[in-house]
N, C-alpha and C positions, 0 to 999 in steps of 0.2 A: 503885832500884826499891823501892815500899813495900811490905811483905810485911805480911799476916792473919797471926797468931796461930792454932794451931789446938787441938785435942784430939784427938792423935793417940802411939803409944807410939812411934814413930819422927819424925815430922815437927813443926817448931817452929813453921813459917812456910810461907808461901805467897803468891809474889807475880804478879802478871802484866802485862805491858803489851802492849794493844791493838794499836797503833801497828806494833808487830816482832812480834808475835806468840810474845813470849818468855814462857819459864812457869822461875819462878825457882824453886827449893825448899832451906828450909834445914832440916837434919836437927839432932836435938837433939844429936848428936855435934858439930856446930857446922860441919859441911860446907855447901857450897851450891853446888846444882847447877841450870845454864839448859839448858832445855830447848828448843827452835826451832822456828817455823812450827808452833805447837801453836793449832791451829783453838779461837773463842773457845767452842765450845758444849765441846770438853774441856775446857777449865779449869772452865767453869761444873758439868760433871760431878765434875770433883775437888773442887771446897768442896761441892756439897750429898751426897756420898756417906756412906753411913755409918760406913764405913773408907778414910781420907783415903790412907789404905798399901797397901791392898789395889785401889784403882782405881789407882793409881799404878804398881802392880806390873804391873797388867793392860790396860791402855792408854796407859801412856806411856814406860817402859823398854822400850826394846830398839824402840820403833817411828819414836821420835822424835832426833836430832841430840843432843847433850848435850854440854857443859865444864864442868867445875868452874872454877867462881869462885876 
């Protein structure tokens, strides 16, 4: 999956595909975690958010499916 680059103090990347509706995130720690069935209008709110860490905190931990890669 191709991951965005971002500006964030925890998150390096961010990636999505349509298709599965997986939402990938790679943490500057060098972790990377997929998130599942993550509807497309969420991820469009995680890139335009002002804190890529803080919408992530708050709408997709703990509501959504997740593995570490």
């Amino acid at each position: 999956m191709n991951r965005q680059s971002v500006i964030s103090s925890n998150i390096a990347s961010i990636g999505y595909d349509t298709s599965s509706q997986t939402l990938e995130i790679e943490f500057l720690n060098g972790s990377v975690y997929q998130y599942f069935d993550v509807p497309q209008h969420v991820y469009n709110g995680l890139m335009s958010a002002d804190s890529h860490g803080q919408y992530l905190a708050q709408n997709i931990k703990g509501v959504y499916r997740y593995s570490k890669v």
